[in-house]
N, C-alpha and C positions, 0 to 999 in steps of 0.2 A: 414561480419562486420569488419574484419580486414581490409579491403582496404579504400583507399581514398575516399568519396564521388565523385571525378574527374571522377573514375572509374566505380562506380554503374550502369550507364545508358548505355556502351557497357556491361558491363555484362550483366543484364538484358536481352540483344535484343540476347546476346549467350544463355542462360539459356531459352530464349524463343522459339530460331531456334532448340535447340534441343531438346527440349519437342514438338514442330511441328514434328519434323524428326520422334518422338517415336511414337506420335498418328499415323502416315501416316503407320509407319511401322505395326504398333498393327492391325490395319483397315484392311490396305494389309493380313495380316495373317489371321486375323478374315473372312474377305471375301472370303478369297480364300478357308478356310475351314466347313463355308457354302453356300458356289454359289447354294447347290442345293435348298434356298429357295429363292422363283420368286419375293416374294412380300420385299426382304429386298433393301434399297435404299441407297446413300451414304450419300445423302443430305435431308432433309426435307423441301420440296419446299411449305407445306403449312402454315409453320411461315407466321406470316404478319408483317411486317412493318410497325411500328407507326407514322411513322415520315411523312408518303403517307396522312395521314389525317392532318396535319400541315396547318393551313389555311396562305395565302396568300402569298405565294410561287412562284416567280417568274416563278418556274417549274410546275405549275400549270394547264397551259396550254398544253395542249395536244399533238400539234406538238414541243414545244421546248423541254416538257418531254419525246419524242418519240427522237429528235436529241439528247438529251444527253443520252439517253439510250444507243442508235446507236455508242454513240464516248464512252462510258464507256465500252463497250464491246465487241469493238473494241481494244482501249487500252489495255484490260485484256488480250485478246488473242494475242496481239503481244507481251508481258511482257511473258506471257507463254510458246511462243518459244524461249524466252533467254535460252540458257545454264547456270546451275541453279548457278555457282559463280556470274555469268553475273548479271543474278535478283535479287541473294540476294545484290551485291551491290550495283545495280539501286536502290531497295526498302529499304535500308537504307540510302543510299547517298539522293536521289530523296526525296521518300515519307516520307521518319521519320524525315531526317533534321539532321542526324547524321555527323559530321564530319567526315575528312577521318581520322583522328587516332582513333576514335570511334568505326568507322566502320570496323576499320584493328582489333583491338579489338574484338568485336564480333564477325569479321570471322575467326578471327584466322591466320591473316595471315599479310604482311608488309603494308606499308601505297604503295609503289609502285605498290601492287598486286590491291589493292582497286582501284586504279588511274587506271589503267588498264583496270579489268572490269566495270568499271564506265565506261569510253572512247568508249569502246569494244561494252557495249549495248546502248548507246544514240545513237550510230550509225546505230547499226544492228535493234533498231527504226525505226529508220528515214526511213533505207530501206523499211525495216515493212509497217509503215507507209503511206510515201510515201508523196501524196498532204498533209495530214491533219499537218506535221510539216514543219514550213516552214525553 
């Protein structure tokens, strides 16, 4: 409450990467010391998705919702081979729309580092990638 409202919105996205870092950590522990039961999972694949029943959806269609499926997860798993400075600044530069002192901000580090692995994984995308970025 003592800081500038300027400042809120990198805080936030720090206070939220490490509340991420703690559940991964907790999970990690938690699992590792019951692996021996078979039926526990990490994820809960049978949530449903409300938004699949949304009528009139351009994605509607079966083969474009099949190619965006295909380019969304896609995506995901080349984001996932970043080295993880690399992704957190892609996914806050790229996807949240954080600027680069924002982003130096919640990662903790100078605005030249941010520029860096920002540069560093658009690239190592594109290798990724390959055809699908032109």
């Amino acid at each position: 409450a003592k800081r500038p409202s300027e400042e809120w919105r990198p805080l936030f996205f720090r206070i939220l990467k490490n509340a991420i870092r703690d559940h991964y950590r907790r999970r990690g522990s938690f699992l590792k010391r019951f692996s021996l039961m078979s039926g526990l999972r990490a994820s809960d694949d049978s949530a449903e998705d409300l938004t699949e029943w949304q009528p009139g959806r351009a994605t509607d269609q079966p083969e474009v919702r099949g190619q965006l499926n295909a380019a969304t997860e896609e995506a995901e798993a080349a984001v996932r081979q970043l080295p993880e400075r690399q992704r957190e600044a892609f996914l806050l530069r790229s996807w949240e729309g954080l600027s680069v002192a924002e982003t130096a901000v919640a990662m903790s580090c100078s605005e030249g580092s941010v520029k860096t692995h920002h540069s560093r994984a658009i690239h190592r995308l594109r290798e990724i990638l390959g055809e699908h970025w032109p």
